[in-house]
Each structure stands twice: as C-alpha cells, then as structure tokens.
PAZAPA-4460 file (N, C-alpha, C; in steps of 0.05 Angstrom, whole numbers, plus 32768, in hexadecimal, padded with zeros to 4 digits):
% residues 266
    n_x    n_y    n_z   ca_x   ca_y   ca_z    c_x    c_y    c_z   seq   type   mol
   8FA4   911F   7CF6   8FA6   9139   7D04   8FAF   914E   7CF1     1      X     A
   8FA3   9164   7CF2   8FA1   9179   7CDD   8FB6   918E   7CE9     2      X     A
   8FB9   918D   7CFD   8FCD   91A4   7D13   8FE7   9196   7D18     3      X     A
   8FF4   91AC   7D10   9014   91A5   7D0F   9018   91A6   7D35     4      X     A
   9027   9195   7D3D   9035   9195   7D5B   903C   91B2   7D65     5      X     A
   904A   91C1   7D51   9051   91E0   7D5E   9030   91E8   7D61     6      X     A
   901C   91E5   7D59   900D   91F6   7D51   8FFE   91EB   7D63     7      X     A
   8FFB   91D6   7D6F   8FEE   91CA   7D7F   8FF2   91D5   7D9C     8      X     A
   9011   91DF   7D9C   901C   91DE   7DB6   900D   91FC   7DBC     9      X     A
   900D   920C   7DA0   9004   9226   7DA0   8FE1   9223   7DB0    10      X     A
   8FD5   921C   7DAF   8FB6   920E   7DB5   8FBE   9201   7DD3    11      X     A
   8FCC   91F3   7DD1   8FCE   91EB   7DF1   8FBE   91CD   7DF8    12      X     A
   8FAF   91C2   7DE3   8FA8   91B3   7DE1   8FA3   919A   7DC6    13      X     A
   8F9F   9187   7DCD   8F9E   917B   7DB8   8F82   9170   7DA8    14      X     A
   8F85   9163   7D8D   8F6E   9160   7D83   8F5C   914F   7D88    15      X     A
   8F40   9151   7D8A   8F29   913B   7D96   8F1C   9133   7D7A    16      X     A
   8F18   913F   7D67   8F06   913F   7D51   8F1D   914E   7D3B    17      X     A
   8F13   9148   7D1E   8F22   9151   7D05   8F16   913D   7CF1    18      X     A
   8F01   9154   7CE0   8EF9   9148   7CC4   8EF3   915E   7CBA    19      X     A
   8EF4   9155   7C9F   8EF0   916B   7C89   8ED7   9174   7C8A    20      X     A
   8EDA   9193   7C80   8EC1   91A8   7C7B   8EBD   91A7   7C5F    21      X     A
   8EA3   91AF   7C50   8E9F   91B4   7C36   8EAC   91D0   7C2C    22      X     A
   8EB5   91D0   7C1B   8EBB   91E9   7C09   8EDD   91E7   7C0B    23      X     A
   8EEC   91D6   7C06   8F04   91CB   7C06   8F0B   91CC   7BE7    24      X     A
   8EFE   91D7   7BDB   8F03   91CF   7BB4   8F23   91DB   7BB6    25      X     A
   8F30   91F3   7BC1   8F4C   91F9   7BB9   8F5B   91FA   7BD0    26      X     A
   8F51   91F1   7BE1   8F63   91F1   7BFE   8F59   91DC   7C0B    27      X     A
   8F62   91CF   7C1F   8F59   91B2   7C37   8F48   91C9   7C4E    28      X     A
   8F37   91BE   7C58   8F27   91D3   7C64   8F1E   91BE   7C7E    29      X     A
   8F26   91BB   7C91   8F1B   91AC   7CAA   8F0E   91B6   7CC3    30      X     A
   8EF8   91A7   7CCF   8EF7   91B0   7CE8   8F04   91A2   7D07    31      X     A
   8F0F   91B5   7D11   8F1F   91A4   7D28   8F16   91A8   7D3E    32      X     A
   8F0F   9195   7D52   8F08   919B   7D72   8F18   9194   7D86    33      X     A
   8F24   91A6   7D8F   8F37   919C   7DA3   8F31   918E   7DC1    34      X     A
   8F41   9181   7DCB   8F38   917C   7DE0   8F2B   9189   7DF9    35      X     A
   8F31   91A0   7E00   8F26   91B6   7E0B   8F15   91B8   7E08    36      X     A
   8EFD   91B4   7DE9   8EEC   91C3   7DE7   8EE9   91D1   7DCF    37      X     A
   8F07   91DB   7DC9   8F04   91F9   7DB4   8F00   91F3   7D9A    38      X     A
   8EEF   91F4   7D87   8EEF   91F5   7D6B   8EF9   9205   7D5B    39      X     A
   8F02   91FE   7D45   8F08   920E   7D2E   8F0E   9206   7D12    40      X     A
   8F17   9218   7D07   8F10   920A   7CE6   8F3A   9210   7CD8    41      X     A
   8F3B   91F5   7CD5   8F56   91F9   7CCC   8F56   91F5   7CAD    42      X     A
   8F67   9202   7C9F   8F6E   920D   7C81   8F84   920B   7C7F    43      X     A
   8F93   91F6   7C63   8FAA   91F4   7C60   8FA7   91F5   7C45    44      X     A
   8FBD   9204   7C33   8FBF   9200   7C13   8FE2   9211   7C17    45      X     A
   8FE0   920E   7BF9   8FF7   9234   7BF5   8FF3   9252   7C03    46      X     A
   8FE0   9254   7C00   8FD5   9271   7BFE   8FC2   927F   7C17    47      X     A
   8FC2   9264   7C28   8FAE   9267   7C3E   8FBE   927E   7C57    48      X     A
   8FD0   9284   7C57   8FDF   929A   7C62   8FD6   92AD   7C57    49      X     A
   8FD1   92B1   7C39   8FCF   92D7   7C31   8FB1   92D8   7C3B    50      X     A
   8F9E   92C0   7C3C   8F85   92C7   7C39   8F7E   92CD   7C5A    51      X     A
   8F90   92C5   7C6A   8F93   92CA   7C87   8F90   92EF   7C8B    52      X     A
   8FAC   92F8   7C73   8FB1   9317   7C7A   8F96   9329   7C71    53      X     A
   8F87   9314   7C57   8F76   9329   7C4A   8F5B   9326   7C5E    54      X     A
   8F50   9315   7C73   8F43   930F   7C8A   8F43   932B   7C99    55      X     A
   8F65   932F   7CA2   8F6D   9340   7CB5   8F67   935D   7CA9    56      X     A
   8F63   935B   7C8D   8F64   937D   7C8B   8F40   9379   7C84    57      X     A
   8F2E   9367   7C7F   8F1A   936A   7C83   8F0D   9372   7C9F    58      X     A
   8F13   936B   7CAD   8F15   9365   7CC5   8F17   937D   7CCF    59      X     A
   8F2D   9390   7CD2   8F30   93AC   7CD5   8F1E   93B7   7CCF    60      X     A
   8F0D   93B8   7CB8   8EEF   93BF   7CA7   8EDB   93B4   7CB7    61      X     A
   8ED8   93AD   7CD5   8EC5   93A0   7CE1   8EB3   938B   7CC8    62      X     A
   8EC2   937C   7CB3   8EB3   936D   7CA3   8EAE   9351   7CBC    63      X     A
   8E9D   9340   7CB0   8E95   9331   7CC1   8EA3   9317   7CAF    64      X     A
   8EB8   9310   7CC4   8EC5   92F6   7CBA   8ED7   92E6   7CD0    65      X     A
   8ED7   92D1   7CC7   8EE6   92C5   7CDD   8EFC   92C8   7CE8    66      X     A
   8EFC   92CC   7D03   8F15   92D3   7D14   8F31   92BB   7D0F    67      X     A
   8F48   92CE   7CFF   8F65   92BC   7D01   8F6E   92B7   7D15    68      X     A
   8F71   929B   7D25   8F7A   9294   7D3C   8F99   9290   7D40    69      X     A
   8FA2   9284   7D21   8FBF   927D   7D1D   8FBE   9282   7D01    70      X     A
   8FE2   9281   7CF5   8FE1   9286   7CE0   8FFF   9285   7CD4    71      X     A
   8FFF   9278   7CC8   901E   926D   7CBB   9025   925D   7CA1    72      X     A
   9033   9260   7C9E   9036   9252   7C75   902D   923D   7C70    73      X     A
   9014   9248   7C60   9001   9238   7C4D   8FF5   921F   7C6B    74      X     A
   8FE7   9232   7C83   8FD8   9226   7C96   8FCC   9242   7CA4    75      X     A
   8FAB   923E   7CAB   8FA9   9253   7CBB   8F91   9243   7CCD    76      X     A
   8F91   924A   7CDE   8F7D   9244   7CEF   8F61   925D   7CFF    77      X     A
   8F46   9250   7CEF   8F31   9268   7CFB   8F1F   925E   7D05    78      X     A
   8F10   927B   7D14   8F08   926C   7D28   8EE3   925B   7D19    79      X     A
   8EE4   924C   7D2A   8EC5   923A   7D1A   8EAC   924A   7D22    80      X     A
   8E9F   9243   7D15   8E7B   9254   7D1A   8E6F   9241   7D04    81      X     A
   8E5C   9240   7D17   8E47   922D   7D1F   8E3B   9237   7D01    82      X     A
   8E31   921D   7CEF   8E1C   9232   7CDC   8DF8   922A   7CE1    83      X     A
   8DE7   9238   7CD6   8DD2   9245   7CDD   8DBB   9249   7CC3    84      X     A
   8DAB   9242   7CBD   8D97   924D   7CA2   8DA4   9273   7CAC    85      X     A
   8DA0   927A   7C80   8D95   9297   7C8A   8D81   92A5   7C8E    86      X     A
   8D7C   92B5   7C94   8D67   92C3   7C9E   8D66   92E4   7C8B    87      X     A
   8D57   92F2   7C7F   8D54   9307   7C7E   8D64   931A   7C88    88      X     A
   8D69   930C   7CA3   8D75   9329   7CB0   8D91   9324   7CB1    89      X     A
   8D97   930E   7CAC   8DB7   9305   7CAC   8DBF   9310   7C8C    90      X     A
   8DAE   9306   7C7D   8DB9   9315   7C65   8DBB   933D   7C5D    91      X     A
   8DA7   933F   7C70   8DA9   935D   7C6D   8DBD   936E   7C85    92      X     A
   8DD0   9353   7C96   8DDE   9365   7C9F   8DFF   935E   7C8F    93      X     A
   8DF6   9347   7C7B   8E0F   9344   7C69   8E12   9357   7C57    94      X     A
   8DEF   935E   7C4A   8DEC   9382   7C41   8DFD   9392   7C4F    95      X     A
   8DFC   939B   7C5F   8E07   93AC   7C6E   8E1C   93A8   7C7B    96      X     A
   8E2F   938F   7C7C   8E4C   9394   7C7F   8E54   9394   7C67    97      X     A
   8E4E   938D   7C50   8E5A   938B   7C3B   8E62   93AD   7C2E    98      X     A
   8E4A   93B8   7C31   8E4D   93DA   7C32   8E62   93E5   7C3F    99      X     A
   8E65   93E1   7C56   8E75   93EA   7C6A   8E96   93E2   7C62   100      X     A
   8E96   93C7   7C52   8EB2   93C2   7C4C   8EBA   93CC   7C33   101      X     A
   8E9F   93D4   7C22   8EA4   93E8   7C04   8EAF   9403   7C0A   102      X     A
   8EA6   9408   7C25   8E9D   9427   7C24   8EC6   9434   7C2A   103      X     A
   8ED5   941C   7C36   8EEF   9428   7C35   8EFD   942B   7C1A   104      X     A
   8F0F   943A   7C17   8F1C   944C   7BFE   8F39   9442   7C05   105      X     A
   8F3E   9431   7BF2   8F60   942E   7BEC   8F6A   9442   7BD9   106      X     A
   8F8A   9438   7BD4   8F97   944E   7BC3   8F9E   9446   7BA8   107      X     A
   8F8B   942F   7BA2   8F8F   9428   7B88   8F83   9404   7B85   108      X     A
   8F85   93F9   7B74   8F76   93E4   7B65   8F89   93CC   7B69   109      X     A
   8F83   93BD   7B89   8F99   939C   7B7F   8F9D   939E   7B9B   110      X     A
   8FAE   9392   7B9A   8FB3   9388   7BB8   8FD8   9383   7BB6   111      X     A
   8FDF   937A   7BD3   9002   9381   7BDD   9009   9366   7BD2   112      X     A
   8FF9   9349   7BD4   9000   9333   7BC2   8FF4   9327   7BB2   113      X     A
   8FFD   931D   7B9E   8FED   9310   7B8A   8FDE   92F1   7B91   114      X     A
   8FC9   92E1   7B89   8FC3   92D7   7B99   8FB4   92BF   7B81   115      X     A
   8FA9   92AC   7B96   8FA4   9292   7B6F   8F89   9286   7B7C   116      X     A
   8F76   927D   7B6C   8F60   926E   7B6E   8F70   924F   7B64   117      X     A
   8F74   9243   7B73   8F88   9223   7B6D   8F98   922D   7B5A   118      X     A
   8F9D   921E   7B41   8FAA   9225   7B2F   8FAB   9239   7B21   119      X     A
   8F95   9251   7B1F   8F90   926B   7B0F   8FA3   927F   7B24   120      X     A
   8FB5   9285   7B16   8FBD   92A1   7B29   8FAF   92B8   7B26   121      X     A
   8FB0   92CC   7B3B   8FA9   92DF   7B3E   8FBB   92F1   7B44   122      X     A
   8FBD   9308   7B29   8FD0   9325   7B2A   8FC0   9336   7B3C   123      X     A
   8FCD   933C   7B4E   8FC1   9357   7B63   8FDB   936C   7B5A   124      X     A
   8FEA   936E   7B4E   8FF6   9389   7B45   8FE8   939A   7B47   125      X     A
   8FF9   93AB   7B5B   8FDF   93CB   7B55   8FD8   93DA   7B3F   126      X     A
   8FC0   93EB   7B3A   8FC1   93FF   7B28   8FBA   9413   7B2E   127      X     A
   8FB4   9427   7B1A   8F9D   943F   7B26   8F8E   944A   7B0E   128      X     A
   8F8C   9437   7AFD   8F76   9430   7AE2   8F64   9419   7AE8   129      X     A
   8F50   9419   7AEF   8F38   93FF   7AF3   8F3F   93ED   7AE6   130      X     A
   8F32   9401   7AC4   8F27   93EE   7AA9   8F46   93DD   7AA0   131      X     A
   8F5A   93E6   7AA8   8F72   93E1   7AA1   8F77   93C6   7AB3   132      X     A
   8F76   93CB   7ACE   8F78   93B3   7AE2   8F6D   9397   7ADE   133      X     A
   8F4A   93A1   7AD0   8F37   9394   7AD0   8F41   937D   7AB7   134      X     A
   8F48   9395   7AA8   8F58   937C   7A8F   8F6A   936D   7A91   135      X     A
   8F7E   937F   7A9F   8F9B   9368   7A97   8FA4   9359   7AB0   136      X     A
   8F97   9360   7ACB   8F95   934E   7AE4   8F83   933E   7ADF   137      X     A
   8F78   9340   7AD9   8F5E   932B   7AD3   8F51   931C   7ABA   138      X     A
   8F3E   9331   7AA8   8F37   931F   7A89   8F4B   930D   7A7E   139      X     A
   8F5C   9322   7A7B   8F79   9317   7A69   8F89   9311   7A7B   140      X     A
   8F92   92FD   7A93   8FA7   9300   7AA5   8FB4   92E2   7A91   141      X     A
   8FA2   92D6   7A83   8FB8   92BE   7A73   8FA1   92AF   7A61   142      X     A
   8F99   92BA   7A4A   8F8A   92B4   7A3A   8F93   92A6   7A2C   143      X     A
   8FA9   929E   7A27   8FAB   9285   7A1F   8FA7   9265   7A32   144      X     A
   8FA2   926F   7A42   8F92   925B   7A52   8F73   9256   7A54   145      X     A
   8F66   9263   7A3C   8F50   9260   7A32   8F41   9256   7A1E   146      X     A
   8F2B   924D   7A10   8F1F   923F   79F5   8F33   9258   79DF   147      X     A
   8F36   924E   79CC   8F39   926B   79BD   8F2A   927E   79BB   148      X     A
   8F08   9270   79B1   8EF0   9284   79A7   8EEB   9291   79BF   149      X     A
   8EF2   9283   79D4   8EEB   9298   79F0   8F03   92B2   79F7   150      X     A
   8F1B   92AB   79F5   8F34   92B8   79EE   8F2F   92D5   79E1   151      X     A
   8F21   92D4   79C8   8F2B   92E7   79B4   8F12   92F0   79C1   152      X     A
   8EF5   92ED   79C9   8EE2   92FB   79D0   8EE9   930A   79EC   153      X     A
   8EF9   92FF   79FF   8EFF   9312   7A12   8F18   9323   7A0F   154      X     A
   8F26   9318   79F5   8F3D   9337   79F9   8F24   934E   79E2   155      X     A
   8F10   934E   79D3   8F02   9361   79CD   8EF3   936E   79E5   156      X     A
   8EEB   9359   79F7   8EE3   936F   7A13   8EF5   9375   7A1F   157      X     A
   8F0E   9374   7A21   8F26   937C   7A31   8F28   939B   7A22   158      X     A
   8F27   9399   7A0F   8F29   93B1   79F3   8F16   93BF   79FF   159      X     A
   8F02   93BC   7A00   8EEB   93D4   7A0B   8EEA   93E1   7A26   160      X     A
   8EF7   93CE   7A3E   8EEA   93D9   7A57   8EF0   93F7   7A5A   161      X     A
   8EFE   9406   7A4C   8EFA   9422   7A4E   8EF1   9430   7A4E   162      X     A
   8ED3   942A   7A43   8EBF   9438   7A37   8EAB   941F   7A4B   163      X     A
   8EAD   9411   7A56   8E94   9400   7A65   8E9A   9406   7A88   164      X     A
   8EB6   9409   7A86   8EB8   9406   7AAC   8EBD   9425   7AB4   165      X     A
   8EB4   9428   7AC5   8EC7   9447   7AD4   8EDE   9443   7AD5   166      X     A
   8EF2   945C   7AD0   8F0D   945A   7AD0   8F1A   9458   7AEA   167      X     A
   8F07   946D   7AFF   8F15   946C   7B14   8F01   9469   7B2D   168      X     A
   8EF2   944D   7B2B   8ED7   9452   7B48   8EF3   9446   7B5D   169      X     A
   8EDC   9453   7B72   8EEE   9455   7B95   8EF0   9435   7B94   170      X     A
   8F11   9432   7B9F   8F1A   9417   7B9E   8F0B   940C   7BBA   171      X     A
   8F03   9403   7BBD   8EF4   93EE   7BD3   8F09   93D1   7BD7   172      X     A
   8F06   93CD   7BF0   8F0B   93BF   7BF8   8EFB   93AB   7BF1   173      X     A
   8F03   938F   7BE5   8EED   9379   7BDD   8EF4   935E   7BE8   174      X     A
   8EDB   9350   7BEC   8EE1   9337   7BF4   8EED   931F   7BD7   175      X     A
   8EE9   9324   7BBD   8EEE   931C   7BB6   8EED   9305   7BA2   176      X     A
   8EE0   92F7   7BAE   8ECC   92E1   7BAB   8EB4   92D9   7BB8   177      X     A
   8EA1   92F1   7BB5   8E8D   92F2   7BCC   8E7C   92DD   7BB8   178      X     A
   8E76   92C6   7BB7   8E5D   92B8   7BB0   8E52   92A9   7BC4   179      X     A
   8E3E   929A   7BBF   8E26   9290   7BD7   8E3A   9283   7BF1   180      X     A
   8E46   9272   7BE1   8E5D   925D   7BF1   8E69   9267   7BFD   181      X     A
   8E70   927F   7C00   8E81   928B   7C0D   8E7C   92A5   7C1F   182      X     A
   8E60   929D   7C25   8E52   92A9   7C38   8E41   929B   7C51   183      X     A
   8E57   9298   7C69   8E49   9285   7C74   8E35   928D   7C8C   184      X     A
   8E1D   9288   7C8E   8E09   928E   7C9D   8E0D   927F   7CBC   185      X     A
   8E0F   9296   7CCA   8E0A   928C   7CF0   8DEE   9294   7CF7   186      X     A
   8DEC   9289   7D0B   8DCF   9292   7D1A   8DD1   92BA   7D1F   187      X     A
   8DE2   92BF   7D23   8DE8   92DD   7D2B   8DF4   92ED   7D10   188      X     A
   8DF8   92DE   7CF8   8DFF   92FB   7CE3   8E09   92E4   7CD2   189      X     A
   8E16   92E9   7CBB   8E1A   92EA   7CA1   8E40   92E6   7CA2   190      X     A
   8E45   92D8   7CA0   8E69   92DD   7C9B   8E6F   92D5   7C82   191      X     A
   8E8D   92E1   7C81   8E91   92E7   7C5D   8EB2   92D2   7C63   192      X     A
   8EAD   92C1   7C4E   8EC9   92B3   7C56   8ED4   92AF   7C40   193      X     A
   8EEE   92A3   7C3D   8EFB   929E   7C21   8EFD   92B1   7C0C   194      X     A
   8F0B   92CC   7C1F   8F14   92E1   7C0C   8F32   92D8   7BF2   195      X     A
   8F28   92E9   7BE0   8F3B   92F3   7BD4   8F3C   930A   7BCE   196      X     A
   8F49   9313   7BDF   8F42   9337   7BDE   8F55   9351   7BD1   197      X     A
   8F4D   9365   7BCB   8F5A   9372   7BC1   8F52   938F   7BB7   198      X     A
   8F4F   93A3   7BB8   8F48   93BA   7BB2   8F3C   93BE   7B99   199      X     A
   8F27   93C4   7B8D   8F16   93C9   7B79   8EF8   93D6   7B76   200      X     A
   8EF2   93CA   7B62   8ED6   93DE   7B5A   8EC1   93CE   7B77   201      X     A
   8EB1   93D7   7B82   8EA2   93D0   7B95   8E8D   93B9   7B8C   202      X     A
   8E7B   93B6   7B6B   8E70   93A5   7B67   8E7D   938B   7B53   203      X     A
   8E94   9383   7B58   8EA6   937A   7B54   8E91   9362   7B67   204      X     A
   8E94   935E   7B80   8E87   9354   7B97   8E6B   934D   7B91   205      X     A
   8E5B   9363   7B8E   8E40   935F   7B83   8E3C   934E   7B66   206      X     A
   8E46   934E   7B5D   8E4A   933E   7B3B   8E50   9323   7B4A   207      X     A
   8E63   931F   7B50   8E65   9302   7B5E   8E4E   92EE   7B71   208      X     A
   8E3F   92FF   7B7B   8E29   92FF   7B91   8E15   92F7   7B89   209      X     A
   8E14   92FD   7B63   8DF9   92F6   7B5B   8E08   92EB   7B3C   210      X     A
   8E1B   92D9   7B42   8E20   92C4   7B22   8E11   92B1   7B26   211      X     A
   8E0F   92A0   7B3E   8E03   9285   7B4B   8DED   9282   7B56   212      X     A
   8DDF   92A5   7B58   8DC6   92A2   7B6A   8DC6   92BD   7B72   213      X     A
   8DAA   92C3   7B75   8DA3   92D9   7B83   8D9F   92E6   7BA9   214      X     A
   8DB2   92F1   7BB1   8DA7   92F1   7BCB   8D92   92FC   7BD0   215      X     A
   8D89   92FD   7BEF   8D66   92FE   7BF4   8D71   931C   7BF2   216      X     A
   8D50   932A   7BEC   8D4A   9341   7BEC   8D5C   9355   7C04   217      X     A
   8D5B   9346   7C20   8D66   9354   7C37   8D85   9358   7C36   218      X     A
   8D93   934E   7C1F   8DB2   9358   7C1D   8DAB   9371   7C0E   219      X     A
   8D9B   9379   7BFE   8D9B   9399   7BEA   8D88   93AC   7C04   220      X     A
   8D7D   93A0   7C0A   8D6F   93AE   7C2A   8D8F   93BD   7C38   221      X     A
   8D9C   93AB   7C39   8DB4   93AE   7C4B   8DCC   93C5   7C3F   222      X     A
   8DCA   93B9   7C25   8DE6   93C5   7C13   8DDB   93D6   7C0A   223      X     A
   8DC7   93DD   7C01   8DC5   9402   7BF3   8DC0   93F7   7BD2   224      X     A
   8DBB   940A   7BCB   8DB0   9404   7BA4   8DD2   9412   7B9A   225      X     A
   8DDD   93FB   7B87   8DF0   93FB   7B7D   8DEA   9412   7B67   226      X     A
   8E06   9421   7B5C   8E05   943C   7B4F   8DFC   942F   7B31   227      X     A
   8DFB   9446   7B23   8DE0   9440   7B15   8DEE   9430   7AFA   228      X     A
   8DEB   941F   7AE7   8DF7   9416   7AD3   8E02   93F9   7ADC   229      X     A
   8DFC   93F3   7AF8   8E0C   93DD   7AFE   8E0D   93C0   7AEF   230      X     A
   8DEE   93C4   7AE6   8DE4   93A7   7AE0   8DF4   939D   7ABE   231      X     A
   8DF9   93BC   7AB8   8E05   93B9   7A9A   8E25   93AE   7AA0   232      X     A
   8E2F   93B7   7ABC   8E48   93AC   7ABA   8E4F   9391   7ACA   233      X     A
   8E31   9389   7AD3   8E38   9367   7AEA   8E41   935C   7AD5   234      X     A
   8E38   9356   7ABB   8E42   933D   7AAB   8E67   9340   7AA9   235      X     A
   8E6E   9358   7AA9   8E8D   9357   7A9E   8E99   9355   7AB9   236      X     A
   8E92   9355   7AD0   8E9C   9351   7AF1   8EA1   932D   7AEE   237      X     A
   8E85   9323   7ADE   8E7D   9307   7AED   8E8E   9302   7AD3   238      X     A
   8E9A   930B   7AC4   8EB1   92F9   7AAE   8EBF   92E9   7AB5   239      X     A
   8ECE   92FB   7ACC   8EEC   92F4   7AE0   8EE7   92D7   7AE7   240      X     A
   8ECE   92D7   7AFE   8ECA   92BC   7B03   8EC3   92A6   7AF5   241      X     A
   8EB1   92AE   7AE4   8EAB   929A   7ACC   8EC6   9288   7AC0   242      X     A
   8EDA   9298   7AB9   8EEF   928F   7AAE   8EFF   927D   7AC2   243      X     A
   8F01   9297   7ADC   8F13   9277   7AEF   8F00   9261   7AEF   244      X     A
   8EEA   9260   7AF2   8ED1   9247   7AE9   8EDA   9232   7AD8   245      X     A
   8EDF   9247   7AC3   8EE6   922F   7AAC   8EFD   9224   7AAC   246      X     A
   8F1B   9240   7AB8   8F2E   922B   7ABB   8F2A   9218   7ACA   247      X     A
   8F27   9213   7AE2   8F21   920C   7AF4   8F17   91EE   7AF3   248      X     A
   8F01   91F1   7AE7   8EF2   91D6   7AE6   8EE2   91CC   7AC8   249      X     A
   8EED   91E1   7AB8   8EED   91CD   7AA0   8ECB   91D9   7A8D   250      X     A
   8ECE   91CE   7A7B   8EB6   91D7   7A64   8E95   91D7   7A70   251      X     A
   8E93   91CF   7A81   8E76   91D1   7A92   8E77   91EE   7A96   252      X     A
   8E86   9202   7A90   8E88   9223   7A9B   8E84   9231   7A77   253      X     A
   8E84   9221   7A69   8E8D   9229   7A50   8E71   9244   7A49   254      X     A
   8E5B   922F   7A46   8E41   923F   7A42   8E39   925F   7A52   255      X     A
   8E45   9253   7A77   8E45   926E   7A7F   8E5C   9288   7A7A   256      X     A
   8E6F   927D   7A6E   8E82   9290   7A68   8E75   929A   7A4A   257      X     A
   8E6E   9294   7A38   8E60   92A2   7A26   8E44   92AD   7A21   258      X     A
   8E38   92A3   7A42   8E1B   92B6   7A3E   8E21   92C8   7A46   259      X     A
   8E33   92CE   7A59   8E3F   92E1   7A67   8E52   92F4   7A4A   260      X     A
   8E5B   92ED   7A37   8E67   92FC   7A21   8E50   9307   7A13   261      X     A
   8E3E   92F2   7A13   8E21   92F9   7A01   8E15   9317   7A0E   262      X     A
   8E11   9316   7A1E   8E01   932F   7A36   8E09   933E   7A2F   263      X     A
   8E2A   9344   7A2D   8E3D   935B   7A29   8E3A   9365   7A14   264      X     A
   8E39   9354   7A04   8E37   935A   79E3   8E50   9361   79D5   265      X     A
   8E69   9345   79DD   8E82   9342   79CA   8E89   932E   79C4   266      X     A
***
C-alpha cells in the first residue's frame, strides 16, 4: 500500500489496486485505485511537495496539468488520466498552452525554492541578469562534478553568455523540463507533467523539447515562431540538461555534451 492511513482516511476509502507507473527514474511513481472507483497517480521522493506548489502556480496559468488532490512531505497525490496516442491537434494545443504559460511576466529569473533532479541540485536563487543566472545557477552550479576537458570548456561558455544570451528577455514562467516524457498525451489534450519550474528565458522550454526528438509540426502551429536567433542559442539551453544527463547516468551523455560544445563553438 502506497497511501499512508491518514491519507487514506483523507480519500475515505481504501486501496483496490497499486503498481508502479513508468517514469519513476527520480521519484516512486504509482497508480492507485481505490475501492470506490477513484484513480490516481501517487508520487513519493524528497521534493515531490515543491513540485506539487510549482503544479499550482502552473495551474493558475490555465497550463494543462494534473490536478493536486493531496499534498504533504515528500508525497503528493494527482489526479490519473487515462493516456491516449497523440494526435496533431493534441500537440498543437500543447503549442498553445505552452504560449499562454510563456506569455506571463515574473519579477525576475529563479524561483522561491531551490529544487534537485535526484542527486544534481538545483539553485533557483533569484536574479535579474539572465546570462549571469544562466551561468552560475546552472553551467557552473558545481563543475567540479564534471570530466575536466568538459569542465574547462563550459566555464569558457559560462565566460561568454554575455554576448550570446539576452540580458534581460521577459522571465516566463517555465515548465522546466519540458521533454517528450514529460508530456503526457489524453484523448482530449496534451498535459505537461514533472515540472521543475522556475522563471526564465521562454526557449529555455523549447531547447529541451527538441534535445530527444522533434515534436510534430502542430506544436509550432500552436506556439508561434520563436524570436529570431533562437536556433543559435538551443545548443547552450540544451547544455543544462546534457550535463544533469551525464551527472546523472554516467559517460553514455559524454558525446552529447560535447556535440552540443562543438555547435557552440568552445
């Protein structure tokens, strides 16, 4: 049983069904059916509380994600949806919420807590310098937790983003870790799950979207043509991830973290 007794009592019922879902790599991820009837998808780790709050402020953004049913230290419970092939039109209305969740204006670069991909932390300290955020929350957040030759080539791009990123584009609200996996398809739309969210450059999101794969044509139908120069800056967006990649899971990331240096040209 994946539901604690208080939490159960909270539901009113007890469990009929409980087995694991795919995409568990940094948290336990289950589906539960209660006796009643009701489904849902329970999440337990450290961190599965903040990712609850960053849900809730998507959510406010009419973004399309799953409804928080409960929610308490390092457990949250959401609600389940059914998944579905996509369709054209499901992707082009993930186009078009994804817009809608760019299109709000924070007061600066990060978020209220800092937050971790398993073992990689994540600095959300605020700023109100991008290229500055971009480096030392992120490229450089602990390079010595890197190859060396990969090390010394991203503090020379850490050195440049001044002259490669805008200093000050409209902080957007981001999902974070938008890649394929983490877009899950219903018969009725597109939902965006497994935020790590935090205020930043808007194709921050888009760079992530297309490290692993291209979406169908009907998400750029949806989202609008990104401002102009973007393509010169996906490679230094898709660094971030590359690297938790490699911490993460080791020298199989190695090659993509330096074609990705290669592109840039440092």
């Amino acid at each position: 049983m994946t539901l604690p007794i208080a939490v159960l009592d909270t539901f009113g019922s007890d469990v009929a069904e409980d087995r694991p879902l795919s995409g568990g790599d940094l948290s336990d991820v289950r589906y539960v059916r209660l006796q009643d009837g009701r489904e849902m998808v329970v999440k337990t780790g450290p961190l599965v509380h903040v990712e609850a709050r960053m849900l809730a402020e998507m959510a406010l953004l009419r973004a399309p994600v799953p409804s928080v049913l409960h929610a308490e230290h390092r457990l949250i419970v959401l609600d389940y949806l059914p998944e579905a092939p996509a369709t054209r039109e499901t992707w082009r209305g993930l186009g078009e919420a994804l817009a809608q969740l760019h299109s709000w204006a924070g007061t600066g670069y990060g978020w209220s807590e800092d937050y971790a991909f398993g073992s990689v932390p994540i600095s959300n300290e605020m700023s109100d310098d991008w290229p500055a955020f971009w480096a030392e929350r992120r490229l450089l957040a602990d390079p010595s937790a890197l190859p060396a030759d990969i090390a010394s080539r991203v503090e020379r791009l850490a050195a440049r983003l001044p002259e490669m990123l805008p200093r000050d584009p409209k902080p957007s609200l981001l999902h974070g870790d938008l890649w394929g996996g983490n877009v899950h398809f219903t018969a009725e739309r597109a939902v965006m799950i497994d935020p790590a969210s935090y205020y930043g450059h808007s194709e921050v999101d888009l760079a992530m979207l297309t490290l692993f794969g291209q979406p169908d044509e009907g998400f750029w139908r949806g989202y609008g043509k990104p401002d102009a120069g973007w393509e010169e800056r996906q490679p230094i967006y898709q660094m971030w991830p590359a690297l938790v990649h490699l911490r993460l899971f080791g020298g199989g990331y190695h090659a993509m973290v330096t074609g990705l240096l290669d592109r840039i040209g440092v």
